[in-house]
C-alpha positions as a Python dict, from the first residue, in 0.01 Angstrom:
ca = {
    (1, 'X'): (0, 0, 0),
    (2, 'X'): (4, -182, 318),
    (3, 'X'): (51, -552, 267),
    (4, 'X'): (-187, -659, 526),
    (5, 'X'): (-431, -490, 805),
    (6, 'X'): (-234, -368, 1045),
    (7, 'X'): (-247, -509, 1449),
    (8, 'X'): (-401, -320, 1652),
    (9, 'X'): (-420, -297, 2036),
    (10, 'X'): (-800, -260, 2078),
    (11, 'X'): (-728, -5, 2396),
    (12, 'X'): (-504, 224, 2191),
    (13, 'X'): (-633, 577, 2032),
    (14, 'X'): (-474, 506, 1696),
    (15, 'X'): (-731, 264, 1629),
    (16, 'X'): (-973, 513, 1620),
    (17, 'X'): (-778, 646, 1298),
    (18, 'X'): (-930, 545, 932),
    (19, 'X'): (-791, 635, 624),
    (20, 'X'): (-938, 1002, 483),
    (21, 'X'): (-884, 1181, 162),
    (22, 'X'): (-702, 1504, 199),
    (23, 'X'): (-749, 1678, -69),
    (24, 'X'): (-1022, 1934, -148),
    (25, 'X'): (-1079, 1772, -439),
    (26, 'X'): (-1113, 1428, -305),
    (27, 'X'): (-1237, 1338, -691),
    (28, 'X'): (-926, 1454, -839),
    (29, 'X'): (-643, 1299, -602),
    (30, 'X'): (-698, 1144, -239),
    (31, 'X'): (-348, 1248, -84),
    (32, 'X'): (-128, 1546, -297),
    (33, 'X'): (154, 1479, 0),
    (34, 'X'): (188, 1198, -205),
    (35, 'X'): (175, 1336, -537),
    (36, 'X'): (487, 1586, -488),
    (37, 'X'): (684, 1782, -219),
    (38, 'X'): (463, 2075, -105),
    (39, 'X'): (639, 2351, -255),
    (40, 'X'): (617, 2212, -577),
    (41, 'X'): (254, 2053, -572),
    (42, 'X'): (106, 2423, -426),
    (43, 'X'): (282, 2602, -756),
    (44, 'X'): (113, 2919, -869),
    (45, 'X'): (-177, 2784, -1010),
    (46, 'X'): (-272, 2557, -768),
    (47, 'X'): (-206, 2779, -487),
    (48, 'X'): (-446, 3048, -649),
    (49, 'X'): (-701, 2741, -701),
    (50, 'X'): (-697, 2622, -335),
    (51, 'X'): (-714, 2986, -249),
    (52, 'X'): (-1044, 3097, -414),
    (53, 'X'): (-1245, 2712, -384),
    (54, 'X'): (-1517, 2834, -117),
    (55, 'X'): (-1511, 2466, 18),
    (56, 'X'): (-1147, 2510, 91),
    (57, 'X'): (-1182, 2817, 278),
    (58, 'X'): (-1570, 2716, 470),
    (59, 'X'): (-1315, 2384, 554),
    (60, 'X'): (-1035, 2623, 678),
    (61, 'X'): (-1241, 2846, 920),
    (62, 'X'): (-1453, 2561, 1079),
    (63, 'X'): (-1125, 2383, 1130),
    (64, 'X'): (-983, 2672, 1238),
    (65, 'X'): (-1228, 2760, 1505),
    (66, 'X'): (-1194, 2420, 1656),
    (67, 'X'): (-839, 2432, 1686),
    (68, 'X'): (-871, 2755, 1875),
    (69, 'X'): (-1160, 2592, 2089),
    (70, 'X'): (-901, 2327, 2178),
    (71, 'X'): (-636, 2528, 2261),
    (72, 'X'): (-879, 2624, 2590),
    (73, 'X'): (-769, 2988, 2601),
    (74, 'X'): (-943, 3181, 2939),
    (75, 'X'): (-1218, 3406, 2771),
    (76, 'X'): (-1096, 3725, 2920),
    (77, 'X'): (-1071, 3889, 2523),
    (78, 'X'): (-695, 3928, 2596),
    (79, 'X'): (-515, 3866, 2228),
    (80, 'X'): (-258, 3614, 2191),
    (81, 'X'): (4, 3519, 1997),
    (82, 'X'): (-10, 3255, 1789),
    (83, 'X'): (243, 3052, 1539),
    (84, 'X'): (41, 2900, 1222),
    (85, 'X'): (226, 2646, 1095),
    (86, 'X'): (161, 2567, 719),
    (87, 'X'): (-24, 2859, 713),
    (88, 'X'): (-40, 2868, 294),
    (89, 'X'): (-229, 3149, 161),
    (90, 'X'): (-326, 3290, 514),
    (91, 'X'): (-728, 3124, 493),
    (92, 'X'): (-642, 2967, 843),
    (93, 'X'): (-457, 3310, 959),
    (94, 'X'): (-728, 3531, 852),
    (95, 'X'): (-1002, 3323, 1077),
    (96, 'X'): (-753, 3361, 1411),
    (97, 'X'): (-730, 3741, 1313),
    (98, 'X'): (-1142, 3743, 1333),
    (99, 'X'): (-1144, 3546, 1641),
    (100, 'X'): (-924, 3829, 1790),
    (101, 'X'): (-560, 3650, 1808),
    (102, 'X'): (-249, 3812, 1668),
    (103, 'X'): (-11, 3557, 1443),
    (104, 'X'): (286, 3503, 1264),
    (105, 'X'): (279, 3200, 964),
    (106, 'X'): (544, 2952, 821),
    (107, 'X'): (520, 2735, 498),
    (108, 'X'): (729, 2622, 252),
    (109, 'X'): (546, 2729, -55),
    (110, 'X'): (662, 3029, -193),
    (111, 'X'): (365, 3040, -384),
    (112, 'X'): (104, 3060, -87),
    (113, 'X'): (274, 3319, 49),
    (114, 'X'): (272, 3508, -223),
    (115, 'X'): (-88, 3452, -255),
    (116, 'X'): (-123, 3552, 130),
    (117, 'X'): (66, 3857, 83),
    (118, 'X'): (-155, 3950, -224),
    (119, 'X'): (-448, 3904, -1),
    (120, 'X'): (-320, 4122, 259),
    (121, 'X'): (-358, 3925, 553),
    (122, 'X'): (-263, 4029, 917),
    (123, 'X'): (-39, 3834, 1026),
    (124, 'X'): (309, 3750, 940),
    (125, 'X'): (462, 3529, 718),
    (126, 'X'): (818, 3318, 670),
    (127, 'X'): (899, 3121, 405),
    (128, 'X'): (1028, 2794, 653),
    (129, 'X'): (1072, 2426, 601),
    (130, 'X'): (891, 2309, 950),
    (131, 'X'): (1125, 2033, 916),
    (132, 'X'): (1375, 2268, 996),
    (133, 'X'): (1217, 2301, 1308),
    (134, 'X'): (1080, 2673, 1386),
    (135, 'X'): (1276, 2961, 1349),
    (136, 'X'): (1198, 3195, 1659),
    (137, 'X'): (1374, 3261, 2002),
    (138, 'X'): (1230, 3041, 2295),
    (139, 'X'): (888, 3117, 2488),
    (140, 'X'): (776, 3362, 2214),
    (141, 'X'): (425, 3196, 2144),
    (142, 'X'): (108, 3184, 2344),
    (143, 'X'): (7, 2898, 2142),
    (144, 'X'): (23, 2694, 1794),
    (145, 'X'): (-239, 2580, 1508),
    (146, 'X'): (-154, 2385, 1211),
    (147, 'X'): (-446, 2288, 946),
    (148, 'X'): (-374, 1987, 742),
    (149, 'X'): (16, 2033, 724),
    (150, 'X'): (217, 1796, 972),
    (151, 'X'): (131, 1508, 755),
    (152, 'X'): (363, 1613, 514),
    (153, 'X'): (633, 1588, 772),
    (154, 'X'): (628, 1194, 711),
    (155, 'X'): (711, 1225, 368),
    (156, 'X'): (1040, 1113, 227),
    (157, 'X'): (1065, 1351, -91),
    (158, 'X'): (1468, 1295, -187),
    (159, 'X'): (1726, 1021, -27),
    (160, 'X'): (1847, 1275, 249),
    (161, 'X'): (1441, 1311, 371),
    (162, 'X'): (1443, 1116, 725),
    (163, 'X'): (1044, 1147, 841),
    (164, 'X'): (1164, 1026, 1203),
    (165, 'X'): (1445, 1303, 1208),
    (166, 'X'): (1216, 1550, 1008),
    (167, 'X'): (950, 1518, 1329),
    (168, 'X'): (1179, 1572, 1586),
    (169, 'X'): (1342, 1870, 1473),
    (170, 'X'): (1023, 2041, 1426),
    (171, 'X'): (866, 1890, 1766),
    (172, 'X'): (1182, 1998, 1925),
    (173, 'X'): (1212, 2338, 1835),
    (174, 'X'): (824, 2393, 1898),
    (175, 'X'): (825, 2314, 2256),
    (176, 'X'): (1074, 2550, 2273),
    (177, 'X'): (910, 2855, 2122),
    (178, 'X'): (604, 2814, 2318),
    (179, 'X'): (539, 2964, 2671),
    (180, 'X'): (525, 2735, 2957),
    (181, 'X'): (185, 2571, 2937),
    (182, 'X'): (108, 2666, 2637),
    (183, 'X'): (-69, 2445, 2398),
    (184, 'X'): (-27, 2337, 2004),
    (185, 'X'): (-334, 2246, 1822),
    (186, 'X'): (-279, 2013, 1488),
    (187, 'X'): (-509, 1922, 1271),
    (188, 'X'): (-390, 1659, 1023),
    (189, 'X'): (-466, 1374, 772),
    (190, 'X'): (-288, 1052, 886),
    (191, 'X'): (-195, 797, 616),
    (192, 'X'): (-285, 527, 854),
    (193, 'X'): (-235, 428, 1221),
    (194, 'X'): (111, 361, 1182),
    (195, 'X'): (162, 688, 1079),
    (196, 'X'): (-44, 864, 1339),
    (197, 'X'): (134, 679, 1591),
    (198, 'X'): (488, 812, 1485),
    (199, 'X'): (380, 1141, 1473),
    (200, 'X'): (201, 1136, 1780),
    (201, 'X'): (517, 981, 1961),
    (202, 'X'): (764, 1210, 1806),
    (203, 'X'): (599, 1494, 2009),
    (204, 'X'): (572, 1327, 2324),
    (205, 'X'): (944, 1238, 2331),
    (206, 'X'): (1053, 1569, 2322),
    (207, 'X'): (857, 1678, 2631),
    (208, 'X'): (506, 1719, 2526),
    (209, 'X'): (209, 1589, 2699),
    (210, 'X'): (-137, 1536, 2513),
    (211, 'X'): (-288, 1310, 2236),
    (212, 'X'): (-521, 1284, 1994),
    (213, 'X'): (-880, 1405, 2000),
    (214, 'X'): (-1108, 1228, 1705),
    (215, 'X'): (-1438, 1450, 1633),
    (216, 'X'): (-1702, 1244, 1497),
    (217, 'X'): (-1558, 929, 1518),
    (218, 'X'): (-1829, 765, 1403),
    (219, 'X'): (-1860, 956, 1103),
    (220, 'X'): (-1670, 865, 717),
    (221, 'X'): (-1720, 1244, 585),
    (222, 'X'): (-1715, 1447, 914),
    (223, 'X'): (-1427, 1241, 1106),
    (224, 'X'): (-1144, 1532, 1195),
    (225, 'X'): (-799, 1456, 1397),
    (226, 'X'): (-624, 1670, 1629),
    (227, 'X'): (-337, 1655, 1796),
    (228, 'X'): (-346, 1825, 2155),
    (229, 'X'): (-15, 1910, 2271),
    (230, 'X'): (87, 2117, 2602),
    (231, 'X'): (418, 2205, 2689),
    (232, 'X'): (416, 2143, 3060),
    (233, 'X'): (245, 1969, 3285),
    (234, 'X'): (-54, 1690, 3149),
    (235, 'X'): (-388, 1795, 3138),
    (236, 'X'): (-741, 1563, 3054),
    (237, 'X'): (-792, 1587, 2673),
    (238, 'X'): (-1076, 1795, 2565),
    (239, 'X'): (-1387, 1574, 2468),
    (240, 'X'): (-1424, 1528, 2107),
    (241, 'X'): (-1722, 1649, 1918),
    (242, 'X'): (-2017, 1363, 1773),
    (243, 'X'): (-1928, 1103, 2035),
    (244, 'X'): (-1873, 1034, 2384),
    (245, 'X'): (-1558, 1062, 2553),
    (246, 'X'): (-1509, 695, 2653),
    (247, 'X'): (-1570, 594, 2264),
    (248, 'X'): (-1348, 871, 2130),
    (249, 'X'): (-1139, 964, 2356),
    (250, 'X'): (-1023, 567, 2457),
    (251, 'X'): (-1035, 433, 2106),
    (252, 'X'): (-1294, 220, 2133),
    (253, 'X'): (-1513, 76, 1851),
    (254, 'X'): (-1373, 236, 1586),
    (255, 'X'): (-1074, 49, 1340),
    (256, 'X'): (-849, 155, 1151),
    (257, 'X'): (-824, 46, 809),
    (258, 'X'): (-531, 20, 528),
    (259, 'X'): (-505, 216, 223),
    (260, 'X'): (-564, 63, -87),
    (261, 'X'): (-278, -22, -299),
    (262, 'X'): (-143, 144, -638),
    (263, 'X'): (-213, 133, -968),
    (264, 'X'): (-74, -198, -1103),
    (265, 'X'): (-256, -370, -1344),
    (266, 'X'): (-389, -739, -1259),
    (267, 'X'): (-561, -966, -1442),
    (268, 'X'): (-744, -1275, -1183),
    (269, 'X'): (-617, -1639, -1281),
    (270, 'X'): (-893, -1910, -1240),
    (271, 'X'): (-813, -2260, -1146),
    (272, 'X'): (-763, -2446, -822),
    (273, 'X'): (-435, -2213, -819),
    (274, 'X'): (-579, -1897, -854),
    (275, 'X'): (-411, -1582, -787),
    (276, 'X'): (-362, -1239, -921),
    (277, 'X'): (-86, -1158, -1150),
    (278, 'X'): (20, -838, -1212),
    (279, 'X'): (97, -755, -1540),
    (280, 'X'): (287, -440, -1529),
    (281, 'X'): (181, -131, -1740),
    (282, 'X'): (268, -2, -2084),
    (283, 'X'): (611, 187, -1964),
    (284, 'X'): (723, -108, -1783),
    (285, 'X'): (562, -453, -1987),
    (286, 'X'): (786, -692, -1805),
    (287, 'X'): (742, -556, -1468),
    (288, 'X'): (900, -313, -1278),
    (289, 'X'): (1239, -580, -1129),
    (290, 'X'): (1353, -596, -762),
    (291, 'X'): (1582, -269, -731),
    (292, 'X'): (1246, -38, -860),
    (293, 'X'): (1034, -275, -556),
    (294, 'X'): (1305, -247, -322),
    (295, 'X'): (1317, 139, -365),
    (296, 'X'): (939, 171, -328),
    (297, 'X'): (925, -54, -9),
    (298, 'X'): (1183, 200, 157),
    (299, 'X'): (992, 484, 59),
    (300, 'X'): (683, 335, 230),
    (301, 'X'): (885, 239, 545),
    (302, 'X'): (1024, 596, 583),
    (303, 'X'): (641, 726, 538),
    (304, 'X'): (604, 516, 827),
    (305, 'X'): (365, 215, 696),
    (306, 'X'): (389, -128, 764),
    (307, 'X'): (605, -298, 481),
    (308, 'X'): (706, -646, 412),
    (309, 'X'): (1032, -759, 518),
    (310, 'X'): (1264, -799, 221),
    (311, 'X'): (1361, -1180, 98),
    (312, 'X'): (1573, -1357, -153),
    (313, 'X'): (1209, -1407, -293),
    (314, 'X'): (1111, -974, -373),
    (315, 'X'): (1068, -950, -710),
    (316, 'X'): (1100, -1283, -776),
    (317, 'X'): (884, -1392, -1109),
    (318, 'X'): (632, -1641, -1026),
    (319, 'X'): (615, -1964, -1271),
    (320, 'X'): (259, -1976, -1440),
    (321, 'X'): (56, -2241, -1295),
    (322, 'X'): (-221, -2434, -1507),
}
């Protein structure tokens, strides 16, 4: 959890950005990126689950659809070639095979794929880490969508898991698989502005030009982000849908707000002192020490939110005040 609002530079896109829950079952979990690495959190189960919810898959082809919409292709009906990136069980693939695009899909969960392959889709599929970068010769693709799978780029799932390197390796290696001009369309969930931020400027430094395009800014439920990427020369950024440009577009009126913290329990002190305590839980009754806060604080800084500085005073016990 962040340990205070963020600072913001009113003029700047990412304050558009609000936290949003991920998951299609918002009720169940908010964020699964955070629950466990991808190809262990979409196991068989839940990758069959995901697969058959019709929410999930009326979310998948209207997200879909607007990707392709963004990527501005001419409407002369000529096919293209697309790369899908976190293309799971092929719900996202089988929407660019109805809007008449050929495609070939990468993810990291076995699982999904399997699912996909079950399903028969059209299009192909690798089993790929994208934070491997992307496994094809250069200028293959006419274009790129990704639905609600780069955010899982900023997470730091073992000690040798570097978000910053993570982005650029995939960032790098898409610009080079894509055609001159082409464009890559993500669609993503950030944890935050600081996190939108890095991912945002992890593509531009490896020779992208774009940004991000908010539909429905105004919006809790409806609010979408997409990163619009070209790789060539910079173009105006499409308007966003359920606002005006200016709003949207320029990040105007809209803040970003922190995430709430995790599941510590407090009790509230009363007094002319008062402040919260936390107590612990049952598996840790004294506390969880400095090395276990130190460790989480690291984590959080590698997921790319703003963290406290570290002091001779982390995980220091308070004295109880009367």
């Amino acid at each position: 959890a962040h340990d205070g609002p963020p600072h913001h530079n009113p003029r700047s896109p990412f304050s558009l950005l609000s936290a949003a829950p991920h998951s299609w079952n918002a009720t169940a979990m908010s964020r699964p990126e955070l629950t466990a690495p991808p190809q262990e959190f979409y196991n068989d189960t839940e990758a069959r689950k995901y697969t058959s919810s019709s929410r999930v898959i009326e979310i998948q082809d209207r997200l879909t659809e607007r990707a392709v919409e963004l990527l501005n292709f001419p409407d002369d009906g000529v096919p293209r070639l697309l790369l899908d990136v976190g293309c799971g069980s092929g719900l996202s693939g089988e929407r660019l095979t109805e809007l008449g695009h050929e495609w070939i899909g990468t993810d990291i969960s076995k699982s999904m794929l399997e699912v996909a392959q079950e399903r028969e889709v059209d299009g192909g599929l690798i089993h790929f880490d994208m934070g491997h970068g992307c496994p094809f010769r250069p200028g293959v693709f006419d274009g790129c969508v990704s639905i609600s799978a780069v955010q899982w780029l900023c997470n730091a799932d073992n000690s040798r898991h570097e978000p910053r390197k993570r982005l650029k390796a995939f960032f790098t290696q898409l610009y080079k698989v894509l055609k001159r001009g082409a464009k890559a369309v993500m669609q993503f969930y950030p944890d935050g502005a600081k996190q939108a931020e890095m991912i945002t400027t992890a593509a531009l430094r490896v020779g992208f030009s774009g940004g991000l395009v908010v539909d429905y800014p105004n919006s809790t439920r409806a609010k979408k982000y997409f990163l619009v990427l070209a790789a060539g020369p910079p173009e105006s950024l499409p308007t966003p849908k359920g606002g005006d440009a200016e709003e949207a577009g320029e990040g105007r009126g809209v803040r970003m707000d922190g995430r709430g913290g995790g599941g510590e329990r407090s009790k509230k002190m009363k007094g002319p002192h008062a402040r919260t305590v936390y107590v612990g839980s049952k598996r840790h009754p004294e506390g969880k020490g400095k090395e276990w806060i130190v460790k989480k604080k690291e984590q959080a800084r590698n997921r790319g939110k703003d963290t406290a500085h570290d002091s001779k005073y982390t995980g220091r016990k308070r004295k109880e005040r009367i």
